[in-house]
C-alpha positions in Angstrom: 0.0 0.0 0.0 1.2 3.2 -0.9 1.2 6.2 1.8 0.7 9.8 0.0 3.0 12.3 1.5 0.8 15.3 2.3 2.7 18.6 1.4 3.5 21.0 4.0 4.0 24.5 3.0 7.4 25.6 5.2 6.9 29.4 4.6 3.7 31.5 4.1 4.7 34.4 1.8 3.9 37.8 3.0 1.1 39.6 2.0 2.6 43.3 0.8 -0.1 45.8 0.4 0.1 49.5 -0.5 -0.2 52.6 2.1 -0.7 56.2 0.8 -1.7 57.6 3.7 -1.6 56.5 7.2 -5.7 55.4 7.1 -4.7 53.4 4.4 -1.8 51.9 6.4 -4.1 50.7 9.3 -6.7 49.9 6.8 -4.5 47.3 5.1 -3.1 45.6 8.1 -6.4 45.3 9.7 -7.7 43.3 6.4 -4.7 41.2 6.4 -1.7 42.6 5.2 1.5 41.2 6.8 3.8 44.2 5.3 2.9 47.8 3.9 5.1 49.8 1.6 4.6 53.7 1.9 6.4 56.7 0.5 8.5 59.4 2.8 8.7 63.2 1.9 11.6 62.3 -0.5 13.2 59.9 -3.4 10.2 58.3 -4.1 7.5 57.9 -7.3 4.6 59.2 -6.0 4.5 62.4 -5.4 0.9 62.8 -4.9 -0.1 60.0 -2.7 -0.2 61.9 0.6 3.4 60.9 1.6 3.8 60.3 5.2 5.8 62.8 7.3 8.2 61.4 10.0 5.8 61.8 12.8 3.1 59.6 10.7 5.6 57.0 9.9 6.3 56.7 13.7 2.5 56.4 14.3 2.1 53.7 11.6 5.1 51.5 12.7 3.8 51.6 16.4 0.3 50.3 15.2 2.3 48.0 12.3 3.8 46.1 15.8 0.8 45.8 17.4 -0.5 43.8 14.8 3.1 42.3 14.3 3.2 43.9 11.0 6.4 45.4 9.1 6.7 49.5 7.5 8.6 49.6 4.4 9.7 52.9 2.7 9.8 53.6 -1.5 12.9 55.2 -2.5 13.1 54.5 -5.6 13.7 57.1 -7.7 15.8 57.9 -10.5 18.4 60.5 -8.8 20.1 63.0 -11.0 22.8 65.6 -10.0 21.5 67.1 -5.9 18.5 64.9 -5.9 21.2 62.6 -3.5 21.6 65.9 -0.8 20.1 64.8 2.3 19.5 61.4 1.9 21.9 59.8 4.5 20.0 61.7 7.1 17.1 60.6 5.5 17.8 56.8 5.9 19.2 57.3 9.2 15.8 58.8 10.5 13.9 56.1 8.9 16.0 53.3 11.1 15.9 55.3 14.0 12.1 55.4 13.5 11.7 51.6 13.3 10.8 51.4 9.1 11.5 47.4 8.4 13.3 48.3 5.2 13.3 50.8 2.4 13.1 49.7 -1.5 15.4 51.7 -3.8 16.8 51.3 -7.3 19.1 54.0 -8.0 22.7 52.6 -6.9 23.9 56.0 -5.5 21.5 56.2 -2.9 21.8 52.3 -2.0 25.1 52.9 -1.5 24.3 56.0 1.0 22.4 54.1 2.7 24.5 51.1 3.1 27.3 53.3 4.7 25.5 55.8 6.5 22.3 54.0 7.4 23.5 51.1 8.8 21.3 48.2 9.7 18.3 49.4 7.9 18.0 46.6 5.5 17.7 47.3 1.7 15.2 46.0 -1.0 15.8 46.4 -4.8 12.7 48.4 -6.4 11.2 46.8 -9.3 12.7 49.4 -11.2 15.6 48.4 -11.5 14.9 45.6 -14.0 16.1 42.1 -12.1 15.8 39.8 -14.6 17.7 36.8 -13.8 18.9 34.7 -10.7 22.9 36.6 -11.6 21.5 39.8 -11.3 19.7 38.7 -7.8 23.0 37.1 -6.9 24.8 40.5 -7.7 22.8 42.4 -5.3 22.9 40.1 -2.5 26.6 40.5 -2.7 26.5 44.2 -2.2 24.4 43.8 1.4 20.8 43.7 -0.4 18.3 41.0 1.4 15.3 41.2 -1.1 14.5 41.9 -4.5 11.5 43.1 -6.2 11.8 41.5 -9.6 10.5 43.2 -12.8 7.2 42.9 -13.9 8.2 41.2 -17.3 9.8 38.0 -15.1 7.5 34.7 -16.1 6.2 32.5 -13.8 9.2 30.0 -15.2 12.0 32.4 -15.1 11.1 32.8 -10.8 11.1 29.1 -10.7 14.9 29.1 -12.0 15.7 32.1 -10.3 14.6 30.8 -6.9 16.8 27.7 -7.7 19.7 29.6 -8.0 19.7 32.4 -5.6 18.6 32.4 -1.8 18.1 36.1 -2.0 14.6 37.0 -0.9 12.6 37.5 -4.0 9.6 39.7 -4.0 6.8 39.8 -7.0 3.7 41.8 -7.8 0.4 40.1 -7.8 -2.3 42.6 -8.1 -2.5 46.2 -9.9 -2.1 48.6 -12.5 0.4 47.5 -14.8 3.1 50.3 -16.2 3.1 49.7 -20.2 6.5 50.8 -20.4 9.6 48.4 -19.1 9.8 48.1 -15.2 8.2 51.7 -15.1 10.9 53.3 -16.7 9.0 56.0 -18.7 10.0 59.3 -20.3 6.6 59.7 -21.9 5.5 62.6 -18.9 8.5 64.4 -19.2 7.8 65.0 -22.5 4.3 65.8 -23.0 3.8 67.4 -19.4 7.3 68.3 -18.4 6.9 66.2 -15.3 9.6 63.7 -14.5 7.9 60.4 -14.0 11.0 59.0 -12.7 11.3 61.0 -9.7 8.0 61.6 -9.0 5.8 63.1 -11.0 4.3 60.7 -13.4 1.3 62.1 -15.1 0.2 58.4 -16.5 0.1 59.9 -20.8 0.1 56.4 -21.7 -4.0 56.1 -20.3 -4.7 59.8 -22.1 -7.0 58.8 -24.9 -5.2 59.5 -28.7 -6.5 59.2 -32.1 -4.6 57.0 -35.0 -4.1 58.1 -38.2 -2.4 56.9 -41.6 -1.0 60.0 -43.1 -0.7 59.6 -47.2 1.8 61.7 -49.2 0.0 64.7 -49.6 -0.2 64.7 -45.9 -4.1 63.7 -45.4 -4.6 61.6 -42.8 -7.0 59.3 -42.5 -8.8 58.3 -39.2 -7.9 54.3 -38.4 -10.2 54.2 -35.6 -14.0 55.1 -37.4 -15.6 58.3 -36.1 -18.4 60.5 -36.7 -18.6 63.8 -39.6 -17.7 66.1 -36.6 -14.4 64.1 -36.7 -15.2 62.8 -32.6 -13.3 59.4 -32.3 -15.9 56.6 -31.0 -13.0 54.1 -29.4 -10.4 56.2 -28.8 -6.2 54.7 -28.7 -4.5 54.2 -25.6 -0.9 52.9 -24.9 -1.8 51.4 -21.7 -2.4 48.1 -19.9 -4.6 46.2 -17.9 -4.5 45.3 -14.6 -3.1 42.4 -12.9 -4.7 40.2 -11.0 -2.9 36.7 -9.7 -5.9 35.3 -7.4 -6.5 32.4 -9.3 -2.4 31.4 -9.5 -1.5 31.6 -5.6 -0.3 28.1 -5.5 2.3 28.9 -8.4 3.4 31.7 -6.6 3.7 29.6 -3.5 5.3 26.6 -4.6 7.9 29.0 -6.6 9.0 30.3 -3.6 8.3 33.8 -3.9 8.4 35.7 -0.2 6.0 38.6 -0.7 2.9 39.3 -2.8 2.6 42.9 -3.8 -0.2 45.0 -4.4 0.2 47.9 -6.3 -2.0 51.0 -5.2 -0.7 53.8 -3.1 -3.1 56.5 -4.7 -6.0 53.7 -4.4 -9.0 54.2 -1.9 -9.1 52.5 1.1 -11.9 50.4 -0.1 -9.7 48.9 -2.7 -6.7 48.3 -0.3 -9.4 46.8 2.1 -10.9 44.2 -0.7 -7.5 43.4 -1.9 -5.9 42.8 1.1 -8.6 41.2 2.2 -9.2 38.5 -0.9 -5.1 38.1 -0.8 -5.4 37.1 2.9 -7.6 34.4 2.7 -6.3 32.4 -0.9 -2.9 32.4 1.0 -4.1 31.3 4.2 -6.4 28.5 2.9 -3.3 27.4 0.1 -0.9 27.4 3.1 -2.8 25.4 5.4 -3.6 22.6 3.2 -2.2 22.9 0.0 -3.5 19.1 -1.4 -7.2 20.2 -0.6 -6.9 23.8 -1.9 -10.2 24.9 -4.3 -10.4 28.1 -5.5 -12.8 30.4 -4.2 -15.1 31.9 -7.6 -15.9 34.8 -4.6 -12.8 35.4 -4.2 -12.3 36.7 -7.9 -15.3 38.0 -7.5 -14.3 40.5 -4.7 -11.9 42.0 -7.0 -14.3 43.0 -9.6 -16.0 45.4 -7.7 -12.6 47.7 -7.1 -11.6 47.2 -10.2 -11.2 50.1 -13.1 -10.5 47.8 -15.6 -9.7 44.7 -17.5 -8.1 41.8 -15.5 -5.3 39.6 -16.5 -1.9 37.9 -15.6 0.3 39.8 -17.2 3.7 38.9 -18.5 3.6 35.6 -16.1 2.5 33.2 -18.6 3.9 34.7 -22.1 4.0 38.1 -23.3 1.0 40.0 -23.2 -1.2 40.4 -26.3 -3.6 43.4 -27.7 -5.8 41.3 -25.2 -4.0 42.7 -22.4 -4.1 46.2 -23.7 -7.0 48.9 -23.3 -8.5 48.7 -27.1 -11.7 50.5 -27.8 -14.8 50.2 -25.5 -13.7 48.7 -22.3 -15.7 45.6 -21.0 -18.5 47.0 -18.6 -17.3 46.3 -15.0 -19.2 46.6 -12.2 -19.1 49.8 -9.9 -19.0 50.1 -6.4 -19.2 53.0 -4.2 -17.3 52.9 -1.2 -20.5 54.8 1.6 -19.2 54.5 4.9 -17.2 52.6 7.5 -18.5 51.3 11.0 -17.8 53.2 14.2 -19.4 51.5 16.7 -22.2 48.5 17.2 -25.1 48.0 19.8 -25.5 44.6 20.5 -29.2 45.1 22.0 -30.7 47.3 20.2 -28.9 45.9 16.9 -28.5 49.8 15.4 -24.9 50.3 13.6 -23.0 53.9 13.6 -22.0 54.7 10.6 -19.4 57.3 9.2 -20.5 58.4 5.8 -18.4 58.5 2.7 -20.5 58.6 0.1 -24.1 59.7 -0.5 -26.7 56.8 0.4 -30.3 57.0 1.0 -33.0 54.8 2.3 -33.9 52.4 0.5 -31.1 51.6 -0.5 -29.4 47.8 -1.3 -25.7 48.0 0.1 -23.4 45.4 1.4 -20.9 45.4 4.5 -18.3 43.8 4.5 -15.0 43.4 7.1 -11.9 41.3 8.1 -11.3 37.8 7.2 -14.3 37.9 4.5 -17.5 38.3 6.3 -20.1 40.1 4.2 -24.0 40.6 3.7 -26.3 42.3 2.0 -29.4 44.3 3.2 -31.6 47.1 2.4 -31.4 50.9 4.2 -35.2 50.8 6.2 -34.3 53.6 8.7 -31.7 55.7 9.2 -31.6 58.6 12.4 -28.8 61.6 12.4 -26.1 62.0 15.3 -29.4 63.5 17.1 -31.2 60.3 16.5 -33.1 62.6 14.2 -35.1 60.1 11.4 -33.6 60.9 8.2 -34.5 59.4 4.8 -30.8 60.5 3.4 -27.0 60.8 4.2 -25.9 63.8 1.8 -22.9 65.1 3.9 -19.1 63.5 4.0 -17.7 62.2 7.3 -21.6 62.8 8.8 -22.4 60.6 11.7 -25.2 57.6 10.9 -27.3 55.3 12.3 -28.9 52.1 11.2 -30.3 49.0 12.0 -28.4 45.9 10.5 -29.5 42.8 10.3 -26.3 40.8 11.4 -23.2 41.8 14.0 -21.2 44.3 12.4 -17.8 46.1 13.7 -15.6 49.0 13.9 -14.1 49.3 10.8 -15.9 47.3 8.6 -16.6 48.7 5.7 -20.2 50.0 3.4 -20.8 49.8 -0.3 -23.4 50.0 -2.9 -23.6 49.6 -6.4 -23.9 52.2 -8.6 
């Protein structure tokens, strides 16, 4: 008779999700984030997504270690001549602080932070194209612990490189996708005079352009249709879909990747929530019995309703086609409204305070949902004002709401609706 060895997964990878502001940051952990990567007041790509100052940094590592999560800090940038000025006091601010790591590209300030930030380990930003298990290799022999491999690595290239290097290897999983190579794009500089390599990407690859055939007398001709008033119907775009991996955690797993990383700083924290959220549990049900495992169709699910567009692996299993570009008329996805988050619960009289986000109105269908996947669905039948004043409608942001539910809610679960 013949005993099946059941498999045993030794390490759970992390679950990495993205923190623009410090809401965000304690949004992702409580849905099941292991890790969050943020962005300081410097040398980072993203200058608009409410970078944290010191003081918020030291708040969201103190609440990080309550949940015994980790704080890591973009730094990735492309540094030209002064951009450096600063930055060893920089790094050395972020250690003293407690931040778990920082994730850079540009050599120049890994090396300043190497020598004068010492002990504040060092991950290599996706920018900076790592390919191949010798590249990997390369950077662990200059004091790096992790890398963040390019997005255009196949699911059979991180099998060999994980063979071959013991470095920790970090991939993305879920997100906008950068239509240019590892993000290296000169397309803002040019058309908006912002530098999208250190910091101010104004994304022209999603603007919407027409496409023409010019002829010798220099007529062009519209490829794309339109109507006599010249208006384009399906407008050009140079841009991507989004990934989404749900459906190929044990891959990811079984390849030995470390951390799962969701794009998303400038996202809402209703799509870090869901994200975070659907990550935590395909992971966690993988990991615990890996010869059982069945996909979860809600899972997948879940993701639709943050998503802005198309889904699809990206370049893990071959390059991506015009099927993984944004063509003409988008498929119709889903919307959701992010309309409030819990603040408190009675028990008794089974009424719900509600912080409002959105408008909603009684009568309407919306769903709550909140950590480790519980969710339901009613319909609004009374509502009362912080003066348990009946109102029929919640107009005003951040107002204070009641509710009757009709199963246990808590603080900081989360209300949506479709639109």
């Amino acid at each position: 008779m013949t005993t099946l060895t059941k498999r045993v997964i030794t390490k759970k990878p992390e679950v990495l999700a993205p923190a623009g502001t410090l809401e965000k940051l304690k949004t992702a952990i409580r849905y099941g984030a292991d890790a969050v990567f943020i962005g300081g007041n410097a040398y980072g790509l993203r200058s608009r997504a409410g970078n944290f100052t010191y003081e918020e940094m030291a708040e969201g590592v103190a609440f990080a270690r309550e949940y015994n999560a980790k704080v890591y800090v973009a730094a990735n940038m492309v540094a030209h001549e002064g951009d450096t000025e600063g930055a060893g006091d920089f790094f050395r601010t972020l250690r003293d602080i407690g931040i778990d790591a920082v994730i850079v590209s540009d050599p120049a300030l890994i090396e300043i932070c190497a020598m004068e930030a010492e002990g504040l380990p060092i991950h290599l930003s996706t920018q900076a194209s790592a390919t191949n298990y010798e590249t990997l290799n390369f950077w662990k022999s200059e004091g790096l612990e992790r890398v963040v491999l390019a997005r255009e690595v196949s699911m059979e290239e991180i099998k060999e490189i994980r063979q071959k290097t013991d470095v920790e290897i970090e991939a993305f999983i879920h997100g906008a996708m950068c239509i240019s190579y590892s993000g290296r794009c000169t397309l803002s500089n040019h058309m908006a005079d912002r530098d999208a390599n250190r910091g101010g990407c104004t994304q022209s690859c999603r603007w919407k352009y027409g496409l023409f055939e010019m002829d010798e007398a220099a007529e062009r001709t519209s490829l794309l249709g339109g109507d006599e008033s010249g208006d384009i119907e399906e407008a050009f775009s140079m841009s991507a879909v989004d990934m989404a991996m749900i459906r190929y955690i044990p891959e990811l797993v079984e390849n030995g990747v470390d951390s799962l990383k969701i794009e998303g700083r400038m996202k809402s924290i209703h799509y870090v929530s869901t994200v975070a959220n659907v990550y935590r549990q395909a992971i966690d049900a993988y990991c615990a019995d890996p010869d059982n495992y069945v996909f979860n169709q809600e899972w997948e699910d879940e993701l639709w309703k943050v998503a802005q567009r198309e889904l699809s692996s990206g370049f893990y299993y071959g390059i991506p086609s015009e099927e993984e570009q944004l063509f003409g008329k988008p498929r119709k996805i889903p919307a959701y409204s992010f309309i409030g988050q819990v603040l408190d619960y009675d028990e008794e009289t089974k009424i719900a305070t509600i912080q409002q986000r959105n408008v909603f109105s009684q009568g309407d269908a919306i769903e709550f949902y909140g950590p480790a996947f519980t969710h339901f669905e009613q319909t609004i039948e009374e509502m009362w004002n912080e003066d348990d004043e009946p109102i029929d409608r919640a107009p005003n942001a951040m107002m204070t709401v009641k509710m009757r539910v009709l199963q246990p809610v808590r603080p900081f679960d989360m209300m949506r609706k479709q639109r």
